[in-house]
N, C-alpha and C positions, 0 to 999 in steps of 0.2 A: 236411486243413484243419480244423484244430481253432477257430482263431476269431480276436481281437484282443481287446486292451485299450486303450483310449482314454483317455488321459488330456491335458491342456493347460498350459501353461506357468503358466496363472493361472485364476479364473474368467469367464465371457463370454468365450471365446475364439475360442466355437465349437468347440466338444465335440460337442455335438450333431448340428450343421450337417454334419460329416466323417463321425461315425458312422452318419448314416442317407445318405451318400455310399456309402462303403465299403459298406453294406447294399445300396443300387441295384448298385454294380457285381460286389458277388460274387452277386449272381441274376441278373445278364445273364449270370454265367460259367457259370450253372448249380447255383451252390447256395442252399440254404436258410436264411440268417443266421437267428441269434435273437438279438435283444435281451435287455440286462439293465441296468438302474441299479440297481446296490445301495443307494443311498441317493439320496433327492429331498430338497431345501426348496425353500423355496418352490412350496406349494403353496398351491389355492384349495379352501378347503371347500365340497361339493357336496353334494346327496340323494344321490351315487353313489359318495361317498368322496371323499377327499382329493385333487385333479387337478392333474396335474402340466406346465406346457407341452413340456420333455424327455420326460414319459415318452411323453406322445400322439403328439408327432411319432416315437418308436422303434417305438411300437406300428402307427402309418402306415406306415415303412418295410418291414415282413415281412409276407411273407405268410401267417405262420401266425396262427390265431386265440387272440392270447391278453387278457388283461386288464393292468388297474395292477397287481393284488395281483401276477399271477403274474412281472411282471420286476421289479418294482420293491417289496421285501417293507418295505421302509423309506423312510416317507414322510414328513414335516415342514410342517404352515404355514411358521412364521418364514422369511425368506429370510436364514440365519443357517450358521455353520458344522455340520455335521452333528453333532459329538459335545455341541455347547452345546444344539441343536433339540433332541434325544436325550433330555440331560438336563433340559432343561424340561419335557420330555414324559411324562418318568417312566419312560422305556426305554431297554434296555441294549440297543443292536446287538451281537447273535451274529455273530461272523465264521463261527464252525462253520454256523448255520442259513442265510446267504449261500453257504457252502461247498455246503451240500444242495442250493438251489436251482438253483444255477449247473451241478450232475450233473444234475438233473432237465431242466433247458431245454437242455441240450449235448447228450439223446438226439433232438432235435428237429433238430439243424442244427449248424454252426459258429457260434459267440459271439462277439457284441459286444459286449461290456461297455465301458460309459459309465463314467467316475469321476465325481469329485465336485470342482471347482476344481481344483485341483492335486494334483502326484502323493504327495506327503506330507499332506495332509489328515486330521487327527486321524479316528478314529472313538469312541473312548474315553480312558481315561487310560492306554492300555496301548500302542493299539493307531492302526494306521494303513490309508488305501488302501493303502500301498504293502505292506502286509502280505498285503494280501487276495490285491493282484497279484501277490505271490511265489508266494502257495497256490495259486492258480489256474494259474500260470507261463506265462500266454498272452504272442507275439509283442505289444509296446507299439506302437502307433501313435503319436505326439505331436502336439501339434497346437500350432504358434507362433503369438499374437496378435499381426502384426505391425503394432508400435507402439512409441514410443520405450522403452527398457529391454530389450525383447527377446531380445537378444542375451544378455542375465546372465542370465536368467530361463530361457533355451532351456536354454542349457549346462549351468549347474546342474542341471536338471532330466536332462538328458541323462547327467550324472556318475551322480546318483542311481540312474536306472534302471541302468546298466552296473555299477555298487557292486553291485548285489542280486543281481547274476548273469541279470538279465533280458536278452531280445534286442530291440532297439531295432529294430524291421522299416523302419520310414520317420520322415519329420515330412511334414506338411500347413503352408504359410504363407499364412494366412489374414488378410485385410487389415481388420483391425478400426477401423482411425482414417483416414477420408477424410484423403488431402492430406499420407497420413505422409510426411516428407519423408527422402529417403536409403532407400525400401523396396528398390531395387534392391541398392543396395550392401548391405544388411541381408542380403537373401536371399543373395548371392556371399560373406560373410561365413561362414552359416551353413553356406551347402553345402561350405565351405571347411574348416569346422572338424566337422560332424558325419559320421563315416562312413556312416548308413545315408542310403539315398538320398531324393531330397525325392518326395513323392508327387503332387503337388500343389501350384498356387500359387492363391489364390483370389482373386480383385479386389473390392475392398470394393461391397456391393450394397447398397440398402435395403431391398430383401423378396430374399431368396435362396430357391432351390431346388434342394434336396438330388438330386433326380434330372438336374437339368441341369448339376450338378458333375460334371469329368471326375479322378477319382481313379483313381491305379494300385493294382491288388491289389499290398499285400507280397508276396514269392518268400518 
């Protein structure tokens, strides 16, 4: 059990909401997730540093003691794309020093790494998440906003990852728009068209809890 990567069809999708699911149910299996965001915006600036509402809730889901800095070495006010926040900021994200951090937290446990919007999400003018996630070559979780578009937005996504040589372990369909209409048929669409299997379907809620999601561990 080396870990996942989490990435979502779009931003808001609930990235989060699955990764700290996935974290509850691999320590009921008995192990020890570790979190990791490589990259936060939106944050709020504090006396304690830059707080992030993803990182807090990853940092709530493990039971290991750790901080912002140590999962999340790249952080942002702006609620902006990562490589724009970056450059405003005056910093160059290191994929190499993401690389370090991500060996240093994996002798802790199996990894969760969070992305950032989408699986293609700039980080520079070079460079991409989806880069990181080759380096890293963890099984992909995805996670669908189901709402209207979905379906282009899954697949695509879906091609991408399979393009890189990556293994697509599941998707998560998570119910982002009260009242979307046609979710069923969305979902029999999807399990129709995507080979790895669905983990999860999630009913749209107003305050969700990660621990009362029932997600399957990838095989």
């Amino acid at each position: 059990m080396r870990g996942f990567w989490v990435t979502g069809t779009d931003t808001g999708v609930g990235k989060t909401l699955v990764s700290c699911a996935l974290m509850h149910a691999l320590r009921r299996a008995g192990h020890a997730p570790v979190p990791m965001k490589p990259v936060a915006s939106g944050c709020t600036p504090t006396p304690q540093g830059l707080q992030n509402d993803d990182v807090t809730a990853l940092l709530a889901a493990t039971s290991h003691i750790l901080s912002a800095d140590d999962i999340a070495p790249y952080r942002f006010e702006p609620p902006i794309a990562p490589h724009i926040a970056a450059a405003q900021a005056g910093v160059a994200i290191d994929i190499g020093q993401l690389l370090a951090r991500a060996a240093e937290l994996a002798r802790l446990g199996p990894l969760v790494v969070e992305g950032a919007g989408g699986f293609l999400v700039p980080l520079d003018d070079r460079f991409s998440l989806a880069d990181l996630a080759v380096a890293l070559d963890l099984p992909v979780v995805l996670v669908v906003g189901l709402r209207l578009g979905c379906l282009n937005h899954a697949l695509l996504t879906v091609e991408a990852i399979e393009r890189r040589g990556l293994t697509l372990a599941g998707w998560v369909g998570n119910t982002i728009e009260p009242g979307f209409e046609s979710a069923s048929e969305n979902l029999a669409t999807l399990r129709e068209r995507i080979a790895a299997p669905c983990l999860a379907t999630i009913p749209w809620r107003q305050r969700s809890d990660p621990q009362a999601e029932i997600i399957a561990i990838p095989r």
